[in-house]
MARLUMDO-149432 format. One line per 5 residues: for each residue x negated, y, z negated of C-alpha. Coordinates in steps of 0.001 Angstrom, whole numbers, plus 524288, in hexadecimal, padded with zeros to 5 digits. Layout:
N
X,Y,Z; ...
***
This chain:
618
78460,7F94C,7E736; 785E3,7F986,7D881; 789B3,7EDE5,7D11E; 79158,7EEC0,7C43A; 79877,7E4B3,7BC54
7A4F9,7E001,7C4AF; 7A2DC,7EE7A,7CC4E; 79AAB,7EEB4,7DAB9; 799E3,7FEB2,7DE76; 7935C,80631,7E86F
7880F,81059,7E5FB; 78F4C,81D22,7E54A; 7859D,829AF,7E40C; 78467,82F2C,7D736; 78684,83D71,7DF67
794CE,837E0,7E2C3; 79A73,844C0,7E752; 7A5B2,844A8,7F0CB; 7ABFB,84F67,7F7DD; 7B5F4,855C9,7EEDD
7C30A,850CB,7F3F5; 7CEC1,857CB,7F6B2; 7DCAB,85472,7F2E4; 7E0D6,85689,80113; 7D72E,84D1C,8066D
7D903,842FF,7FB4E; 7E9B2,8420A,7FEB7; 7E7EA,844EA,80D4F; 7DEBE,83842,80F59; 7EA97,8312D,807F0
7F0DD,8312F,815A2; 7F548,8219A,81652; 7F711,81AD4,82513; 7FEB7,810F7,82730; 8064F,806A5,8307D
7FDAA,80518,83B41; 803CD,80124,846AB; 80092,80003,85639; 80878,80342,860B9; 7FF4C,806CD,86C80
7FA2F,8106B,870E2; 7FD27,814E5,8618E; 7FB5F,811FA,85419; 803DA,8145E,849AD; 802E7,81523,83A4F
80935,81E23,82FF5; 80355,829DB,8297F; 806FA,82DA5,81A77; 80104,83B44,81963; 801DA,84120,80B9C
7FF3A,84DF1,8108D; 80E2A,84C53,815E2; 813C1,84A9E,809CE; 80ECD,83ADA,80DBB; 8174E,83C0A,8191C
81385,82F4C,8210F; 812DE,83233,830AD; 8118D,82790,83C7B; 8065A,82A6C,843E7; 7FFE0,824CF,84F86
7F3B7,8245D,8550A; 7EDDE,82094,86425; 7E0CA,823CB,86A25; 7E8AB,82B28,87449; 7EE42,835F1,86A87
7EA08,83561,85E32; 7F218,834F1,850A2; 7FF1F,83982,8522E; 809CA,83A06,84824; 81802,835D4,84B6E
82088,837CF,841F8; 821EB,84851,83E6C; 825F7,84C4C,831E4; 82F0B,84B2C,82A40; 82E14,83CDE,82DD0
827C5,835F6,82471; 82664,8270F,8277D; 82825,81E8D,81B1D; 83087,81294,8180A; 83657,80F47,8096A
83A18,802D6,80AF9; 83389,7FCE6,7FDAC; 82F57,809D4,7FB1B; 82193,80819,7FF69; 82424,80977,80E89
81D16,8059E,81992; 820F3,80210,827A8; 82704,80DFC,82A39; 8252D,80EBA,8398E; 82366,80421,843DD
81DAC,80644,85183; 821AC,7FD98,85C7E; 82850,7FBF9,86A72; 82203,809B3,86CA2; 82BEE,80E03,8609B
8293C,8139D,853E5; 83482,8112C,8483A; 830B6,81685,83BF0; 83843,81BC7,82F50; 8379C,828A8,828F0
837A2,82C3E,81AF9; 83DF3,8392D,81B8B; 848E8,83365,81FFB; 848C0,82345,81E56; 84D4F,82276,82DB9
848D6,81B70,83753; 840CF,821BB,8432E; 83CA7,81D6C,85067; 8348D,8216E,85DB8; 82E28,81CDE,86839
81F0B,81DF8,867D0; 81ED0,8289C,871FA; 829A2,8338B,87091; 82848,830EB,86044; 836AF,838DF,85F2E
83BBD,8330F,852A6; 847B4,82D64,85125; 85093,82B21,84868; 85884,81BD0,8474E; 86564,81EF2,84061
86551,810D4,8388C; 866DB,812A4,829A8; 85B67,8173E,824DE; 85A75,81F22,81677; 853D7,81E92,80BEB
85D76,8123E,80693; 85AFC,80B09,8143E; 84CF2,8098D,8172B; 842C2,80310,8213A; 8354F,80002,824BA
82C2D,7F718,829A8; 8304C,7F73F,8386A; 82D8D,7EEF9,843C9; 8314B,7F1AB,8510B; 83804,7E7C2,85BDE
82FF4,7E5CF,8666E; 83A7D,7EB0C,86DCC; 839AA,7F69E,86751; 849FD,7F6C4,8640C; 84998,7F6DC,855D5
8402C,7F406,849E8; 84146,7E9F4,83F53; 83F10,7F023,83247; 84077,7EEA4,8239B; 84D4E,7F45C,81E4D
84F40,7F7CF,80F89; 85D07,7FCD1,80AEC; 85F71,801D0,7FCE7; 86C39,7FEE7,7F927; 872B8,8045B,7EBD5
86F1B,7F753,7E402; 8654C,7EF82,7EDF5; 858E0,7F316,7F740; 85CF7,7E884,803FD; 8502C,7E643,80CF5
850CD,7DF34,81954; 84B83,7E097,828F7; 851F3,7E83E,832E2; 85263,7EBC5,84014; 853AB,7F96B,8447A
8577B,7FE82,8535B; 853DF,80B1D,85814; 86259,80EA3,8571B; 86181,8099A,84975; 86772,7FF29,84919
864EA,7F5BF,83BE1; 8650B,7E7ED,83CDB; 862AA,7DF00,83164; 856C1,7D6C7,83441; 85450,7CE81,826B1
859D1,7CF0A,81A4F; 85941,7C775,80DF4; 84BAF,7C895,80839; 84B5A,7D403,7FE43; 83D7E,7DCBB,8061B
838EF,7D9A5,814E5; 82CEE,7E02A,81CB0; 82602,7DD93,827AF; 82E65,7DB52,832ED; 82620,7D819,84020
82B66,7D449,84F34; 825F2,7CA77,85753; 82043,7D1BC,86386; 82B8B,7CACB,86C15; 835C8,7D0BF,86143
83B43,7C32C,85FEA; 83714,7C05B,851B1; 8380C,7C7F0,84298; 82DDA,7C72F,837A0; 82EE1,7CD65,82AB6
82A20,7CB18,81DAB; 834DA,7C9D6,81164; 83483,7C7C6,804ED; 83CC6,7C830,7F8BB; 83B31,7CC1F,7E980
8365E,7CA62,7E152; 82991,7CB94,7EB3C; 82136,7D5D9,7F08C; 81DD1,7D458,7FFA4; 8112C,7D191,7F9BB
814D5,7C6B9,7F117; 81FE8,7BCD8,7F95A; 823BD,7C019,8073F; 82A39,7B7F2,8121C; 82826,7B8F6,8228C
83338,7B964,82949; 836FA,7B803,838B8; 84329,7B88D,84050; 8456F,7B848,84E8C; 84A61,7C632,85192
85331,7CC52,85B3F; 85513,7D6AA,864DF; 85F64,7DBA9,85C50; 857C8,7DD27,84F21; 85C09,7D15E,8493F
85670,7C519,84583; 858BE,7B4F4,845FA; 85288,7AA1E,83FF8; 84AF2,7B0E4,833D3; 842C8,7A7A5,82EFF
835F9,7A92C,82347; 82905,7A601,82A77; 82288,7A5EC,81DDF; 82682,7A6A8,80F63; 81FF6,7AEBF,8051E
822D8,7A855,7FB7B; 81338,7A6F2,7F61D; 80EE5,7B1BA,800A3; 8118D,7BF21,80607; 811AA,7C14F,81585
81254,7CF64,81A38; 80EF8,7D6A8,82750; 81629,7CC39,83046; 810A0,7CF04,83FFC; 81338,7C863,84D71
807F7,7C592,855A2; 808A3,7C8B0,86509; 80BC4,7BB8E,865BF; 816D9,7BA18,85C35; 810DF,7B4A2,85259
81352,7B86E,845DC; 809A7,7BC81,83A12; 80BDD,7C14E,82D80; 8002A,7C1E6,820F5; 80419,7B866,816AD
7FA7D,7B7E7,808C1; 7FE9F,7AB24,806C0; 7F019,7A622,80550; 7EDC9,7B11F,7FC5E; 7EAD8,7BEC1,804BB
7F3AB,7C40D,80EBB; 7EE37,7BDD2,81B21; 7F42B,7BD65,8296F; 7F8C5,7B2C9,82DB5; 800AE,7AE17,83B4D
80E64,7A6AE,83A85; 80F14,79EF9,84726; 81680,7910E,8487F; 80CF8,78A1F,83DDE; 80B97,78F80,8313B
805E9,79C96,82D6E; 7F7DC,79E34,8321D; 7EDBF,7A7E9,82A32; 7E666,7AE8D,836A7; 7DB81,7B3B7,82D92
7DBBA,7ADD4,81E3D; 7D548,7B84A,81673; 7D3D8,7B911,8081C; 7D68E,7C8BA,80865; 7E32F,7D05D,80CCA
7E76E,7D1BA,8191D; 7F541,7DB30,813E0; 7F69E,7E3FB,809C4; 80477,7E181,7FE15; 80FA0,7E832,80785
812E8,7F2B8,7FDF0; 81749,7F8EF,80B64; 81C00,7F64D,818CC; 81313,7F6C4,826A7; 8076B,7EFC2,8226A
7FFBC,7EA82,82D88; 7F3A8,7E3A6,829D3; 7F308,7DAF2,83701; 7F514,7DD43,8449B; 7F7D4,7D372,84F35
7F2AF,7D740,85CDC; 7F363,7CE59,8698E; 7E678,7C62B,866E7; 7E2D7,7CAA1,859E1; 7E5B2,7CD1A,84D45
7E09B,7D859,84335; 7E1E3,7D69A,834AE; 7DD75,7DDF2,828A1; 7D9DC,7D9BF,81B18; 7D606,7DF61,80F77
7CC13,7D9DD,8062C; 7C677,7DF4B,7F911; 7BC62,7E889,7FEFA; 7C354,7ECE3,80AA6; 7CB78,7E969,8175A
7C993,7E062,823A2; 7CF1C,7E276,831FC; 7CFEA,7D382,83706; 7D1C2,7CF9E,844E8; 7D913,7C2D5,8478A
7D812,7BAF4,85465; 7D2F6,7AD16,85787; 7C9AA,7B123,84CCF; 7CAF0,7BACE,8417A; 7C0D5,7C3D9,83EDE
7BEE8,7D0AF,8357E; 7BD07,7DCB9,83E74; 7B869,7E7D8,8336A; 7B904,7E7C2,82597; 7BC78,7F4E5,81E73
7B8F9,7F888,81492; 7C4E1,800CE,80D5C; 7D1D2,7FC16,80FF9; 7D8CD,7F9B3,81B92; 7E801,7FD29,81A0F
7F03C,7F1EA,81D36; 7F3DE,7F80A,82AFC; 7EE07,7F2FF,839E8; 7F0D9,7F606,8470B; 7E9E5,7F0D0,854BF
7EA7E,7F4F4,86212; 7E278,7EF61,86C21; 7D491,7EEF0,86732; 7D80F,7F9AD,85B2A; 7DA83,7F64B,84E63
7DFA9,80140,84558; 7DEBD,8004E,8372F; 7DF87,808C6,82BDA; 7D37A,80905,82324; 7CFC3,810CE,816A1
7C0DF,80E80,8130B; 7BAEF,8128A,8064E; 7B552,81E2C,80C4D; 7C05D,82349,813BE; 7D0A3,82613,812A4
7D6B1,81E18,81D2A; 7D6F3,81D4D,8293C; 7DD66,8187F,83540; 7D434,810E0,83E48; 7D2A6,809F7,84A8C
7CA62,7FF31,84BB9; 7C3B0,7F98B,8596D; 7B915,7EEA1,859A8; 7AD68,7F5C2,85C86; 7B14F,801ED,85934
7B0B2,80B0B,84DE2; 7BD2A,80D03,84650; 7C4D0,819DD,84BAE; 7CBA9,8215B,8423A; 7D9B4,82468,846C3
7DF6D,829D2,83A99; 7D91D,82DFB,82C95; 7CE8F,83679,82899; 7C164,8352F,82EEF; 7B784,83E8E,8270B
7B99D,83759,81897; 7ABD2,831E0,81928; 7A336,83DE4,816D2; 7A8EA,83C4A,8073D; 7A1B7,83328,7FC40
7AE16,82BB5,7FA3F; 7AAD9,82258,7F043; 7AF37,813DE,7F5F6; 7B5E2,809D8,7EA97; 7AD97,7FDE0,7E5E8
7B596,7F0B0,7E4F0; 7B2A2,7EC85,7D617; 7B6EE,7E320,7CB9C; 7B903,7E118,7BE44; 7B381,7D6D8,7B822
7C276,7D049,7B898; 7C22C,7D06F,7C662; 7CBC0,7DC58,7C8D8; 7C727,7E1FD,7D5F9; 7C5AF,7F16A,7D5AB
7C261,7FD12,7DE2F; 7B85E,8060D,7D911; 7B4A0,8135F,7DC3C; 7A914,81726,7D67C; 7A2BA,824D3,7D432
795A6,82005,7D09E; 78C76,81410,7D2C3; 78BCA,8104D,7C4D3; 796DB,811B2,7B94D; 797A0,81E62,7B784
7A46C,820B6,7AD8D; 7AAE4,8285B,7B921; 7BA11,82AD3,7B75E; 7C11E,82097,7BE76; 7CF13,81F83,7C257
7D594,810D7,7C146; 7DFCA,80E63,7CD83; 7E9C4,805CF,7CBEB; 7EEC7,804A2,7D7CC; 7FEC4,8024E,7DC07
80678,7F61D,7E048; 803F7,7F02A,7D8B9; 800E5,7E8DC,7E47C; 7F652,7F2A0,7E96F; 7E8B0,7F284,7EC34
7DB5E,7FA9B,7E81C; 7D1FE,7FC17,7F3EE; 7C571,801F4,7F7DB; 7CD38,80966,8022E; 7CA5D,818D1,80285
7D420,81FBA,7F994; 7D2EC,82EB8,7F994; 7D997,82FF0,7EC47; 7CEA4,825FD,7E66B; 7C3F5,83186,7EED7
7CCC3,83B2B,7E79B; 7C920,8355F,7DACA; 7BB9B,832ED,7DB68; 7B8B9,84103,7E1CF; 7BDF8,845B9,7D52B
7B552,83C2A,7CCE4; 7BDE1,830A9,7C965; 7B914,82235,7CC66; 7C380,81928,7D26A; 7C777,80A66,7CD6B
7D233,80442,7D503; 7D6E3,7F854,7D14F; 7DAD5,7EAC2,7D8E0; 7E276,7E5B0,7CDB9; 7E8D7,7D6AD,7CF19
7F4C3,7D882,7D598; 7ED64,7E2FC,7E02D; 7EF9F,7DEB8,7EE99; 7E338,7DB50,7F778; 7DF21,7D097,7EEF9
7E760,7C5D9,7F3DF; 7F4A1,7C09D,7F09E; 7F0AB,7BB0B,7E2CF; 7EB58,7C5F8,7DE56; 7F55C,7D00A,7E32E
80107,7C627,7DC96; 7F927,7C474,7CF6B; 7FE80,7D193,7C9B2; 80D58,7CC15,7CB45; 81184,7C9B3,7BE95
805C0,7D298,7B6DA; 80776,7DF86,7BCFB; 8037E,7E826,7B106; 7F8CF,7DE48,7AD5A; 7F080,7D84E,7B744
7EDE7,7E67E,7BE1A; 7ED06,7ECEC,7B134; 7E37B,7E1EF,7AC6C; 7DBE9,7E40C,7B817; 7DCEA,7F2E5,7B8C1
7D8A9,7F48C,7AAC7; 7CB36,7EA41,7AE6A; 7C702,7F3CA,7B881; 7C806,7FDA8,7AD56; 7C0D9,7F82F,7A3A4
7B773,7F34F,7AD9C; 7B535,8039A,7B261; 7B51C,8081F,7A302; 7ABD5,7FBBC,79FB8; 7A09C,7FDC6,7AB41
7A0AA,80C39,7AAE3; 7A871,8101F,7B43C; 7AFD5,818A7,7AC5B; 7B1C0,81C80,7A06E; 7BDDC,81ED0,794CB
7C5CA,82A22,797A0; 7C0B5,829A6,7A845; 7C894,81EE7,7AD26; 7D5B9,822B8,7B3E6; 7E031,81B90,7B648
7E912,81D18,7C450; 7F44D,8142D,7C9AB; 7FFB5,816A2,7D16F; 80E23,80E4B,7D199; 80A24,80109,7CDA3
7FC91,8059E,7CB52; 8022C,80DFA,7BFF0; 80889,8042F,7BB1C; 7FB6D,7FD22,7B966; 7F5D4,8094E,7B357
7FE6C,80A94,7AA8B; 7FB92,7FDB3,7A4CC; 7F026,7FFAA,7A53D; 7F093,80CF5,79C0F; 7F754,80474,79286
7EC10,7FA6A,79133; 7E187,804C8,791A3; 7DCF0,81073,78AF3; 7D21F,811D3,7952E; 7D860,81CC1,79F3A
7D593,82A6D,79D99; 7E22C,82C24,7A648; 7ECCD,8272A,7AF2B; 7F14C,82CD1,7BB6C; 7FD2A,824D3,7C1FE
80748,8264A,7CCCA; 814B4,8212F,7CD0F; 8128A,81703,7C409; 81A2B,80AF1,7BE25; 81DBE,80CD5,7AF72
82946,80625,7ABBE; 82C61,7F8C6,7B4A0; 83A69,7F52B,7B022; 83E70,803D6,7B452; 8376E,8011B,7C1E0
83BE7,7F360,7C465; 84A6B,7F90D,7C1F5; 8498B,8033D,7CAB4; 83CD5,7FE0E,7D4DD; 84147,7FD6E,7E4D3
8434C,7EF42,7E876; 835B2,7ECD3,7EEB6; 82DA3,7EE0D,7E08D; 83AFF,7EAD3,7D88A; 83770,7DDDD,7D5FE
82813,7DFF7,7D8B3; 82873,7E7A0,7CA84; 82E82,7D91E,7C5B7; 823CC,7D178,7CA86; 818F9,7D90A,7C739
81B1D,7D76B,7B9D7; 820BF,7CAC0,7B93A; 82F92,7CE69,7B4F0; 83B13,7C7AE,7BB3F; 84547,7D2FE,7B903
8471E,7E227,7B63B; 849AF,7DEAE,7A7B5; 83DC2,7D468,7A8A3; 8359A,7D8E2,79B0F; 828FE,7D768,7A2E2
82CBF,7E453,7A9E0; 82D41,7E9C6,79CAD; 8213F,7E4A0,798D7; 818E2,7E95C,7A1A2; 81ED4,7F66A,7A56A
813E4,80385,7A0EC; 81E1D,809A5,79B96; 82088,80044,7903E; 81288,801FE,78C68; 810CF,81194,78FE6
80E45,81297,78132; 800CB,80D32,78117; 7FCEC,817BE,78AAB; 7F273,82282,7875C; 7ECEE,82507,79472
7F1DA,8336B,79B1D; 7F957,82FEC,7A65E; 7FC8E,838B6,7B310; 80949,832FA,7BAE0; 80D1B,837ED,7C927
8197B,83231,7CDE9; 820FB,83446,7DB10; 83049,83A47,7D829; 83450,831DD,7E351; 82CB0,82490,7E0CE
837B9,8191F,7E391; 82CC8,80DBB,7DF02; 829C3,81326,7D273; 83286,81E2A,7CE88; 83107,82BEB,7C737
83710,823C6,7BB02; 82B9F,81E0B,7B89E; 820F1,828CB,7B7A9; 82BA9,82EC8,7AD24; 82AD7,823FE,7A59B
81D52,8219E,7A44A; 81BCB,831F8,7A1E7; 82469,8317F,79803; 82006,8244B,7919F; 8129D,82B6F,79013
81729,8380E,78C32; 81DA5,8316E,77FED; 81041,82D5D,77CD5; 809C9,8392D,77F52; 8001D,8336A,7891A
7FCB4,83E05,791DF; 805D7,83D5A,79F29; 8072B,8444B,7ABC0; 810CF,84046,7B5E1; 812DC,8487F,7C320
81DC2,84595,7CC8D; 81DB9,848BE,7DBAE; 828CE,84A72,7E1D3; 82CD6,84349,7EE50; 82264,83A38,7E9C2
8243D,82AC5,7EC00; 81C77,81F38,7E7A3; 81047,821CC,7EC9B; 80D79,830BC,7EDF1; 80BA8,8362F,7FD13
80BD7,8452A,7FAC2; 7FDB2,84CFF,7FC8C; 80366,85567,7F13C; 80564,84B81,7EA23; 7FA43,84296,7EAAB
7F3D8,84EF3,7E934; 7F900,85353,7DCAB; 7F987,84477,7D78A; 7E964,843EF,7DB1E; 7E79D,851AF,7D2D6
7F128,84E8C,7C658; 7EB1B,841CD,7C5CA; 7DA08,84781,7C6FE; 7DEC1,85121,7BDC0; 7E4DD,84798,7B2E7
7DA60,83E94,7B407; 7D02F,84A5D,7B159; 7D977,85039,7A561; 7D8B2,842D1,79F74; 7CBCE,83C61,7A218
7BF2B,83C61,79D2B; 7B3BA,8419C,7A670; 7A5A8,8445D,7A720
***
């Protein structure tokens, strides 16, 4: 190892020299798995494949038969409640219910014919659901229902038959998630939560005694959230219920018998990930045991929790926020620094088998990211082309959320990069999940200044030891990472070039016109109390475009409902009035978040070529 001031980095050969990567391979390891769920002999998760136009499939996998995918084309499973999905299929009772995309309807099956069909509830693009949970007596599902209405978006819980029949569960609360039956069917959990929050700031847990019929009695809130968030509510075999609470500071697990909340395993790391989305499933409650994962700075833990609690294996990577168990195999999905991911199962005493993912990764020099700091403290991923400073070009991620997270986890688009010469920094800036509840909450309030403060320290810190140099550091960010960025072009002079997707310009435009789950997120971030708060103003890019030199390069989705079309227009044209050099490329059919091979493809080339037009090498 190589020490450096407020930088620790591996030995990487001077004769770094990877195998030239292909496009292809770059988006086709971008295949993301999901949802892991066990219903034996099989398990289940969801496949997005962006060589199907990101077409995300339910596929199953037992020793018996292999991988098999269930749901043919055109089907394409993917939920819009809050716009970010999730939850789109549940397996249970030897059923399957899911939702499709092509159509918003509902589907069902049994586990063995799999013949799809269609429940005639209401179901469009205006009435939507997700996050379901099957009866034990496999009648109907509980699920989240969100109906847009010409002046109002109304969330509540419902129950759905098999002949489609809705009944209103809970209403009231303005977002709910989570719903979860006791094994005897008797009993309801869910999580809710009102604005001005984020299911990651203030959430409450809920129970009910449910019947038969779908409906509930005797709703009552196990635990307010008033100073904590709760998500991923679970029954144990026994009835007992659990939910992970970060009340003490990290998201931790804890059991809610007749006494007061107990923490099974206190841990000063994460044991959840901010539920942008639906289905995560961090913990899993078998008959005698418990597993759990957490994730720390350098990597992720799988726990096991009975009279004792113990780590089982530490990886390094990232774990995604997704376990399943049956019998004596745990399955898990797990991208290392050397390798996209991959679906495993786990048995003590055995070596990991690979169930799902790509197997013959290792016979590249990947380079793996270093954890650094500044000398400020801001935590930072570095990947580094040479042992020593060597005034490489480096590209600055910002990442999205803001509420998201930097890891050391394999990313094929960072491999994509450096195969093409260009050092990666990616920043962890306050306000970044992973880091506990105080530092996630700090940015409320200062988004646009605490992660651009922090941001533009990791810049000066790479231009000040020599890891780059003026006119070779690059600037990247996408949604609320853009945002960021563009900030950050205001303060600074010191980026050759920007390259950002579908990013936030102008905040009073988006706060008039954002869906209800970020409406009042947009407030809170910046510390305004309404849409004509001057603090939106204030801090909006667009107000402050002029100070811009930097080139810019702008891809935007035509179809993006989180942060519309609108908004790349402005910024072009805010620049273009100042003759700052600007590109912006629109994809149609294109959301927030790009799925398309073509697509990422094309995004990937524009942006390699920009940053070579503009920057200064050799």
């Amino acid at each position: 190892m190589i020490s450096g001031v407020g930088v620790l980095v591996q030995v990487v050969p001077e004769a770094f020299n990877m195998t030239k990567l292909s496009l292809d391979w770059v988006v086709g390891s971008a295949v993301r798995r999901s949802q892991l769920q066990n219903d034996q002999p099989f398990l289940y998760w969801l496949e997005s494949r962006p060589e199907e136009q990101g077409r995300s499939v339910l596929c199953r996998w037992s020793s018996e038969r292999g991988i098999e995918d269930l749901t043919p084309a055109p089907m394409n499973l993917r939920a819009r409640v809050h716009e970010y999905g999730g939850g789109e299929f549940a397996v249970g009772a030897g059923k399957i219910f899911c939702i499709s995309d092509h159509d918003q309807q509902l589907y069902w099956s049994d586990t063995q014919s799999l013949q799809w069909q269609k429940i005639t509830c209401p179901a469009s693009h205006d009435i939507r659901y997700t996050n379901f949970c099957w009866h034990p007596n496999g009648k109907f599902v509980v699920t989240v229902r969100e109906r847009h209405q010409a002046e109002h978006v109304l969330n509540d819980l419902v129950s759905i038959s098999l002949s489609g029949v809705v009944v209103q569960v809970a209403s009231g609360a303005d977002f709910y998630s989570s719903p979860t039956i006791s094994p005897d069917g008797e009993k309801l959990a869910w999580i809710e939560w009102n604005n001005p929050d984020m299911p990651w700031d203030c959430t409450r847990l809920m129970e009910a005694t449910l019947e038969a019929t779908g409906h509930i009695e005797d709703a009552r809130c196990i635990s307010d959230g008033r100073a904590q968030s709760l998500q991923q509510p679970r029954y144990a075999p026994d009835g007992v219920l659990h939910a992970l609470s970060d009340v003490d500071g990290f998201w931790n697990l804890y059991r809610f018998g007749e006494r007061s909340p107990q923490p099974l395993l206190p841990l000063q790391e994460e044991c959840a990930m901010a539920p942008w989305s639906f289905g995560q499933c961090s913990y899993t409650l078998a008959e005698e045991r418990i597993y759990l994962l957490s994730w720390g700075e350098t990597g992720s833990t799988l726990w096991q929790i009975d009279s004792t609690a113990k780590p089982l294996e530490h990886f390094q990577g990232r774990l995604a926020p997704y376990v399943a168990a049956k019998n004596d195999q745990i399955f898990l999905l797990h991208s290392d620094t050397s390798s996209p991911e991959q679906l495993i199962c786990r048995q003590v005493g055995r070596a990991a088998k690979v169930i799902s993912g790509e197997t013959n990764a290792a016979g590249h020099n990947w380079v793996s990211p270093n954890l650094c700091h500044t000398e400020s403290g801001v935590p930072f991923w570095l990947y580094p082309l040479s042992a020593e400073p060597s005034s490489k070009p480096t590209i600055l991620f910002c990442h999205s959320g803001p509420t998201g997270v930097a890891s050391p986890a394999f990313n094929p688009v960072y491999q994509f990069w450096l195969n093409n010469g260009f050092q990666i920094a990616d920043v962890n800036y306050r306000g970044s999940e992973g880091h506990g509840r105080h530092w996630r909450q700090s940015l409320l309030g200062h988004w646009g200044e605490y992660d651009v403060a922090d941001s533009l320290a990791v810049a000066r810190f790479l231009l000040e030891q020599g890891w780059c140099r003026e006119g070779s550091l690059f600037l990247r960010g996408n949604s609320a990472g853009g945002f960021t960025a563009l900030h950050l072009l205001v303060q600074s002079r010191c980026f050759a070039a920007a390259a950002l997707r579908y990013p936030v310009v102008d905040l009073p435009t988006l706060a008039g016109v954002s869906h209800k789950f970020e409406a009042a997120y947009l407030l809170r971030l910046v510390g305004a109390e309404s849409l004509d708060d001057a603090r939106l103003q204030e801090r909006s890019p667009l107000r402050v475009l002029d100070r811009v030199r930097t080139p810019l390069l702008v891809s935007q989705g035509e179809a993006d409902p989180v942060v519309p079309l609108a908004q790349a227009e402005l910024l072009k044209h805010a620049l273009e009035q100042q003759n700052v050099p600007v590109q912006l490329s629109c994809f149609a059919g294109e959301g927030h978040g790009f799925r398309s091979a073509s697509t990422l493809m094309a995004c990937l080339t524009d942006e390699l070529t920009f940053f070579r037009h503009h920057g200064a090498f050799g």
